[in-house]
N, C-alpha and C positions, 0 to 999 in steps of 0.2 A: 481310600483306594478302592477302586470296584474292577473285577476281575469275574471274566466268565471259566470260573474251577469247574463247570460238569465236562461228565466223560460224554462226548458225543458219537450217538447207533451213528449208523450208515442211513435209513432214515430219517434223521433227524438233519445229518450234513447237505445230502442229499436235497431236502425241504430248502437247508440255506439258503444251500447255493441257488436253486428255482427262485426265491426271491429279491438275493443281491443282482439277480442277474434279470431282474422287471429293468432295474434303475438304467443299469447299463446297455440293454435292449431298446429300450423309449428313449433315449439321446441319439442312438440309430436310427428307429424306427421313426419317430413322432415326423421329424421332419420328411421324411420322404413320404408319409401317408399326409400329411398338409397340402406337397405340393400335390399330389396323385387327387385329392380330392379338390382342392381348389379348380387344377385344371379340368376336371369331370366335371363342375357345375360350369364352368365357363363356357366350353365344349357341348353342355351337354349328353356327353358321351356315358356307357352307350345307348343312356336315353336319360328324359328329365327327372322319371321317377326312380331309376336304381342309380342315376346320380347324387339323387338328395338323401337316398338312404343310405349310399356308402357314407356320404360326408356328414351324417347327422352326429355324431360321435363330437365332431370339430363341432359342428354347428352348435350343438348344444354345450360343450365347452365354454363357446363367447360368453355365454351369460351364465356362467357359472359362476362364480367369485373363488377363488383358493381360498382353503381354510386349516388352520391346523388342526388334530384329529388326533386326540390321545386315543380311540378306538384305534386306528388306521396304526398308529406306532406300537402298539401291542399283535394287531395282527404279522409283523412285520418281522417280530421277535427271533423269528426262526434264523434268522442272519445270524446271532450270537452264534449260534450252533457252526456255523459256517467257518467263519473268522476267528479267530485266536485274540482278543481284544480284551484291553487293560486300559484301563483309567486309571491317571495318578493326577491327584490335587493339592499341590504346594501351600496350599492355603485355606483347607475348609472354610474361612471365615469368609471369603468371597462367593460362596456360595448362602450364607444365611445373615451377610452382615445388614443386608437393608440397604446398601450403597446399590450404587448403579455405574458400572463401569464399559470400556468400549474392550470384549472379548476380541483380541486381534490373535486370527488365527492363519498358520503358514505349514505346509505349501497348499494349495490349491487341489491342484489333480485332476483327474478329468471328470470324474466323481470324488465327491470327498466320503469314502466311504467309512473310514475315523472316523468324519462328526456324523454320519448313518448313525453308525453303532454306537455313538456316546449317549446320541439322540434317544436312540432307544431302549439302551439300559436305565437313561436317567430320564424318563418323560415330563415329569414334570419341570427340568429347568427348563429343557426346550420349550415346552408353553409359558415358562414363566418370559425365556431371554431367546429373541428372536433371531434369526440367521439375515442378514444384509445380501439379497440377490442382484444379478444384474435386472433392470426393467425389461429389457427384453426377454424372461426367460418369468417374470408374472405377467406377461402380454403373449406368451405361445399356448394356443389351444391344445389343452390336454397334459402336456409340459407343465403347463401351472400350477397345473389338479392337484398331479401328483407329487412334485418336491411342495407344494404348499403343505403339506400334510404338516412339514417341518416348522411352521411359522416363520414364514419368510415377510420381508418386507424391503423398498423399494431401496436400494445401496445409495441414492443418488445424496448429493453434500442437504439439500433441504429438508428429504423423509427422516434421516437420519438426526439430524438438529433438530426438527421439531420431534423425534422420540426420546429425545435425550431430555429437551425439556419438561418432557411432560412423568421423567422419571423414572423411564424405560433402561436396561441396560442393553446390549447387542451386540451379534457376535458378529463378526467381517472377517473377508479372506482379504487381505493387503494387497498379496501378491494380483488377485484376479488371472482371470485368462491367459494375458500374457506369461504369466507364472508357468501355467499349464505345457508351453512348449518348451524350458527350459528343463528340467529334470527328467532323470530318468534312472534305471535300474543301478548303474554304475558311479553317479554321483548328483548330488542332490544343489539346485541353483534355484535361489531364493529373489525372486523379483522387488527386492523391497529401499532399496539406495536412493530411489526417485519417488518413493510411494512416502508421503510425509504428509501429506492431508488429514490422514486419521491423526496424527500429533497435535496437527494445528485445532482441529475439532474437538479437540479432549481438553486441551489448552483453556478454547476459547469459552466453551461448556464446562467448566470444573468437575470432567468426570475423570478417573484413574482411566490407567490403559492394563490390560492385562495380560502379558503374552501367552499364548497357546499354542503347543507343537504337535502336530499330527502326524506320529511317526508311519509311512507304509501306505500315504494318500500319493505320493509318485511313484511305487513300486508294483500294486497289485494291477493296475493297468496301464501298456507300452500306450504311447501316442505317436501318431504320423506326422512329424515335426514341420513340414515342409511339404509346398505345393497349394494350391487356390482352396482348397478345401483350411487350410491352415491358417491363410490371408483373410480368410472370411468370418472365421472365428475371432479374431484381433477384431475387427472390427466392430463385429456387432456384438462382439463380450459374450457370445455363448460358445458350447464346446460342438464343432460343426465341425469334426474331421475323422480320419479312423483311428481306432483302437484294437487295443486286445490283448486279449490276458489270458486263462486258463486255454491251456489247448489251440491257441491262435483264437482263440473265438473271443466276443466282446463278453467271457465270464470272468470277472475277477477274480486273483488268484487267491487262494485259501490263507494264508500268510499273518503274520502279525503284526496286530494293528494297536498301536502304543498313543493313547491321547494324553498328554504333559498340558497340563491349567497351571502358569507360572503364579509369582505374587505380584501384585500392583508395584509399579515401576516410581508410583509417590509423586505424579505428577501436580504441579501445583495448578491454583486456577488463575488465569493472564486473561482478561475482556481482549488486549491488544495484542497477541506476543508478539515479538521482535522475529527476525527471520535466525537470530544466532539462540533464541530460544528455541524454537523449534526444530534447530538442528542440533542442539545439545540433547534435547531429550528425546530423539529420532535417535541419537548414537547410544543413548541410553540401551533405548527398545532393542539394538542389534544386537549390541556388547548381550542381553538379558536371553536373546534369541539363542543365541550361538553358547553360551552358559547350558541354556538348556537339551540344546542338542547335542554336547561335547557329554554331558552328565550320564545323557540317559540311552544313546545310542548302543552299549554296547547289550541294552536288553532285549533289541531286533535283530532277528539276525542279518536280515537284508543290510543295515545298518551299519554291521562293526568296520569295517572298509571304506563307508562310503563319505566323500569328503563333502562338507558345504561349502556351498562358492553363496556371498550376499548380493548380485548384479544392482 
């Protein structure tokens, strides 16, 4: 279990909060300075040379590569300070058994700022076990830089199978994006009834599945459920709508943030499965979900009320 016990100055919260709230500024921010600098080189506006100097930022982005950055996750540190966050691991041995399993983790959120802070209390898993992005979100100038820090890699069914081969294990959010619009402060709605891919992947690869609950990743920031800003996010699998948390503003709310690492659900390995195995073991992963959310819920506060619906 890893728990941040210090007494936190007003300094020190303070510091947090200015850093949980980079993440949630640049999912605002990144895109409106894209399109403001795209259209200035295009335009030329309002000229070619303070065109290309607003946009060099992007520019130089393109040919950047995302990388992960145990510097970058220690600098970052000041979040704990922030957040109220607790790690609990049902299973130390999945953390040092030498297996490679597929970390399936729920809900989503608009930031997942749970796997932030898990990220960064434990740096070394996260360079050991990568997080599964959408491509379009290692394909955004500037956007990439910075969740790459995380060691992100591309969520798509082929990046994912060839890292499994090669021995890799990886974390995933199940739910994705569309997750993102269903929960909220009052009750908690899990995108995962249709989302069976990662079964069949674990299946066909003989790796375990492992479930993972991030308690307080739908609570510390509201989303704008509805409207073309909303539509547009569905689509292209990133989070392109408004938010807000502390204070109406896009800072996340100070809150408790609970990450639950279940045990492997014992999946066996099938080259072929049948469509009634990977619906048996897909009821498996819910039944294991919902186990863990009934268990450990009443240690958030946000939490002891709040019902889960599995869509």
């Amino acid at each position: 279990m890893l728990r941040n016990n210090t007494k936190t100055s007003l300094p020190g919260w303070l510091l947090g909060m200015a850093v949980a709230s980079i993440f949630s500024l640049a999912y605002l921010l990144v895109p409106v300075y894209l399109l403001s600098a795209t259209a200035g080189l295009v335009c030329r506006y309002p000229s070619t040379k303070s065109s290309l100097i607003y946009a060099l930022p992007m520019l130089l982005s393109i040919f950047v590569k995302p990388r992960a950055s145990f510097l970058a996750l220690r600098l970052i540190r000041p979040m704990l300070d922030y957040f109220d966050f607790e790690a609990i691991y049902l299973d130390e041995n999945v953390r040092s058994s030498g297996k490679n399993f597929i970390f399936a983790a729920q809900p989503h959120g608009v930031l997942s700022f749970c796997g932030i802070c898990a990220a960064v209390s434990n740096p070394k898993d996260t360079l050991l076990v990568p997080t599964a992005a959408a491509s379009v979100v290692l394909r955004t100038p500037l956007l990439k830089n910075l969740m790459g820090i995380f060691n992100l890699i591309d969520a798509s069914a082929g990046s994912l199978r060839r890292h499994l081969k090669s021995g890799g294990s990886v974390l995933i959010y199940v739910g994705g994006i569309a997750e993102l619009f269903k929960s909220c402060r009052t009750e908690e709605r899990l995108y995962l009834k249709e989302r069976k891919g990662f079964i069949k992947l674990a299946l066909t690869e003989g790796v375990d599945v492992v479930p993972a609950y991030l308690f307080g990743n739908s609570s510390v920031l509201s989303v704008l459920k509805h409207g073309p800003l909303a539509a547009l996010s569905r689509k292209l699998q990133v989070s392109l709508t408004i938010f807000w948390g502390k204070f109406y503003l896009p800072i996340p709310r100070d809150e408790k943030l609970l990450y639950v690492v279940g045990k492997p659900i014992g999946l066996p390995h099938l080259e072929h499965p049948k469509q009634e195995d990977i619906d048996k073991w897909h009821a498996k992963y819910c039944d294991e979900v919902r186990v863990i959310y009934e268990t450990f819920k009443e240690k958030v506060p946000m939490y002891k009320h709040k019902r889960l619906f599995i869509d």
